[in-house]
C-alpha distance (Angstrom), angle and dihedral (degrees) to the residues before:
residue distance angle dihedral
X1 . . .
X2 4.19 . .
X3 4.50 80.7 .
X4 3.72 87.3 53.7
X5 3.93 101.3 52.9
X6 4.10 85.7 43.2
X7 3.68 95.2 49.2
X8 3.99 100.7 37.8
X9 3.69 112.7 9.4
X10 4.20 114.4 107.1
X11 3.94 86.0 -145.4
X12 3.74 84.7 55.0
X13 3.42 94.9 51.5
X14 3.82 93.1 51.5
X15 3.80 92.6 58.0
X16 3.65 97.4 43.3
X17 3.57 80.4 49.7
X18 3.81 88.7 62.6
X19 3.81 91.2 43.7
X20 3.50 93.8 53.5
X21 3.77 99.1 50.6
X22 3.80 88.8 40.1
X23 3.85 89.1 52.2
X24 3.71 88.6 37.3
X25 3.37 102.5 60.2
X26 3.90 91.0 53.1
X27 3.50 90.1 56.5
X28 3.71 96.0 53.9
X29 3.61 102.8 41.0
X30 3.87 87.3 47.5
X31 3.76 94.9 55.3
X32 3.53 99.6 31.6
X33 4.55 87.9 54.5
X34 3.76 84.8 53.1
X35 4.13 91.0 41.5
X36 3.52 80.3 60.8
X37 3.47 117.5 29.3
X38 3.97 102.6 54.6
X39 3.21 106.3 -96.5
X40 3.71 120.6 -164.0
X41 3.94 117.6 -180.0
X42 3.72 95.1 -164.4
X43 3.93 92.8 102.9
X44 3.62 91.1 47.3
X45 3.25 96.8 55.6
X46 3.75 98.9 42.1
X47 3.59 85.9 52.9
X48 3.78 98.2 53.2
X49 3.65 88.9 53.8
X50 4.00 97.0 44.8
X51 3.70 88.7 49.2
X52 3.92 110.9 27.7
X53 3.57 128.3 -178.0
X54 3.67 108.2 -87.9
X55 3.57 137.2 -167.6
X56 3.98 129.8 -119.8
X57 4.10 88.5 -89.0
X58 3.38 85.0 57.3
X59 4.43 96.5 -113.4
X60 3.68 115.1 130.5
X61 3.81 110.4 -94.9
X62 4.02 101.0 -155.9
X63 3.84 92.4 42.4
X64 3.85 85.0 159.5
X65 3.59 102.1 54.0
X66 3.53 96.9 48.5
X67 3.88 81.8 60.7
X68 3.62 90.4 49.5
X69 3.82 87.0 57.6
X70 3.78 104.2 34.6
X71 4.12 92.1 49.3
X72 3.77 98.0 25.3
X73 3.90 122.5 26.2
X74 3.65 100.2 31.5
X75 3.63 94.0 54.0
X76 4.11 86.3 45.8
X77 4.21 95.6 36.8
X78 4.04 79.1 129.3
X79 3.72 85.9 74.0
X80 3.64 103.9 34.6
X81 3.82 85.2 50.7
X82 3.77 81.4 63.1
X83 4.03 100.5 36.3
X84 3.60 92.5 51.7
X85 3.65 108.6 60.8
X86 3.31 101.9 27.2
X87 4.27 93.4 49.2
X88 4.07 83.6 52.0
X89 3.64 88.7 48.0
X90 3.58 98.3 52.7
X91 3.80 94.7 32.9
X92 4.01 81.4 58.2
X93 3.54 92.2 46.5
X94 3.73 90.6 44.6
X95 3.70 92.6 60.0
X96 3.82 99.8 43.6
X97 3.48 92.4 52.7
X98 3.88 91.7 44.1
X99 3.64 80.7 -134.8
X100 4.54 118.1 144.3
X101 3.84 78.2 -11.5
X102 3.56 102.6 175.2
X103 3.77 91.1 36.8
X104 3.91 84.5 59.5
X105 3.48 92.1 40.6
X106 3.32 94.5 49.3
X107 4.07 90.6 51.2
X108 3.84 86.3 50.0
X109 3.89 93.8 57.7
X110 3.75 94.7 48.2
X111 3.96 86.3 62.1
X112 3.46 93.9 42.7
X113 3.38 85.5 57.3
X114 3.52 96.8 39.2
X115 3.94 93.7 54.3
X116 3.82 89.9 43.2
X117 4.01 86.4 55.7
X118 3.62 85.0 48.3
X119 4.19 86.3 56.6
X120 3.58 100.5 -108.1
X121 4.21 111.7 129.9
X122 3.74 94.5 171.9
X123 4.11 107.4 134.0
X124 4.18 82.6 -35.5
X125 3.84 94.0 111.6
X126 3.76 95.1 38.8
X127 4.14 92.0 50.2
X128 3.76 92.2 41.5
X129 3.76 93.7 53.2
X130 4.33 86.3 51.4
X131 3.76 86.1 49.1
X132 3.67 101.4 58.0
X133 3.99 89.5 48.8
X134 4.08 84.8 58.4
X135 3.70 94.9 40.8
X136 3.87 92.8 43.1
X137 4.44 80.3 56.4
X138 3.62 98.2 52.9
X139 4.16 113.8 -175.7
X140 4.36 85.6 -0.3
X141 3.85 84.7 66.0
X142 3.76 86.5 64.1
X143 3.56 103.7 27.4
X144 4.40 87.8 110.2
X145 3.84 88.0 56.5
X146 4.20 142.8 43.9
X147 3.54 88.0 -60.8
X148 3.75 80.5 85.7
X149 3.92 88.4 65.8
X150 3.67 107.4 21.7
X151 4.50 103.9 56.8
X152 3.66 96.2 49.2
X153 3.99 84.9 51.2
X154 3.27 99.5 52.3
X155 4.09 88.0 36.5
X156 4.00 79.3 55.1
X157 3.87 95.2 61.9
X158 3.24 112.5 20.1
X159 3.87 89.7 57.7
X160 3.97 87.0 49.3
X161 3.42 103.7 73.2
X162 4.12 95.4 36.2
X163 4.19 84.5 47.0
X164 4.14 112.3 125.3
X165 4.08 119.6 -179.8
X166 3.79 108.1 -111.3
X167 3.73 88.3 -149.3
X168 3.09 94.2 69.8
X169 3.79 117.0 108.8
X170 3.91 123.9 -163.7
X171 3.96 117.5 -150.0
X172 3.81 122.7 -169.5
């Protein structure tokens, strides 16, 4: 009942509405500060894997994403000084617009996740919890915004070329 109001109702769609642009706006100001500040992930990263997260016996909980970072993105931090801002950026953008939505959404959560594997809590739960509730609404979530315009375009053509006739019957 609660996943049809999110994913139909108009109400719903007004709140989201206020969720996205409230989550939104975080997104972009946070990659668009680093965008233009010089931001370099390198200490970061270092940091999450000299102090990992660790559980109450005191073993690291993540063991495999402090691999990921010590073999792959510290040796890469060229790219993920790249990836980072400019995925918040758009993922901000994304969700101000109302535009892909869930896509950016979706994008937004895996680095939530990614810096709460990392250790960092900051706003992370808070924004993560928001995020499901737009996820969970799919195209409602950006119903106030271009996803209004933009998913039944790209429903338009990229069912077109995969489009068979039902009527057709096949004999042997």
């Amino acid at each position: 009942m609660f996943n049809k109001f999110l994913r139909e109702n108009k109400i719903a769609a007004g709140i989201l509405t206020v969720l996205r642009l409230y989550l939104g706006y975080a997104w972009l100001t946070a990659g668009l500060h680093k965008l233009t500040g010089g931001f370099d992930a390198t200490g970061f990263l270092k940091g999450a894997v000299v102090n990992p997260v660790k559980g109450p016996d005191g073993a690291v909980v993540f063991g495999w994403y402090v691999d990921f970072l010590k073999h792959f993105a510290i040796p890469n931090a060229d790219i993920f000084n790249t990836l980072i801002p400019v995925g918040e950026f758009l993922v901000g953008l994304g969700l101000i617009l109302g535009c892909l939505t869930t896509a950016a959404m979706f994008f937004g959560l895996v680095m939530n996740f990614a810096y709460m594997f990392a250790g960092t809590i900051s706003t992370n739960p808070m924004d993560i919890l928001l995020g499901v509730f737009i996820v969970a609404a799919g195209l409602n979530a950006g119903r106030i915004g271009l996803d209004r315009w933009v998913i039944p375009f790209i429903r338009k053509f990229a069912v077109k070329g995969n489009y068979t006739n039902p009527t057709v019957k096949h004999t042997a």
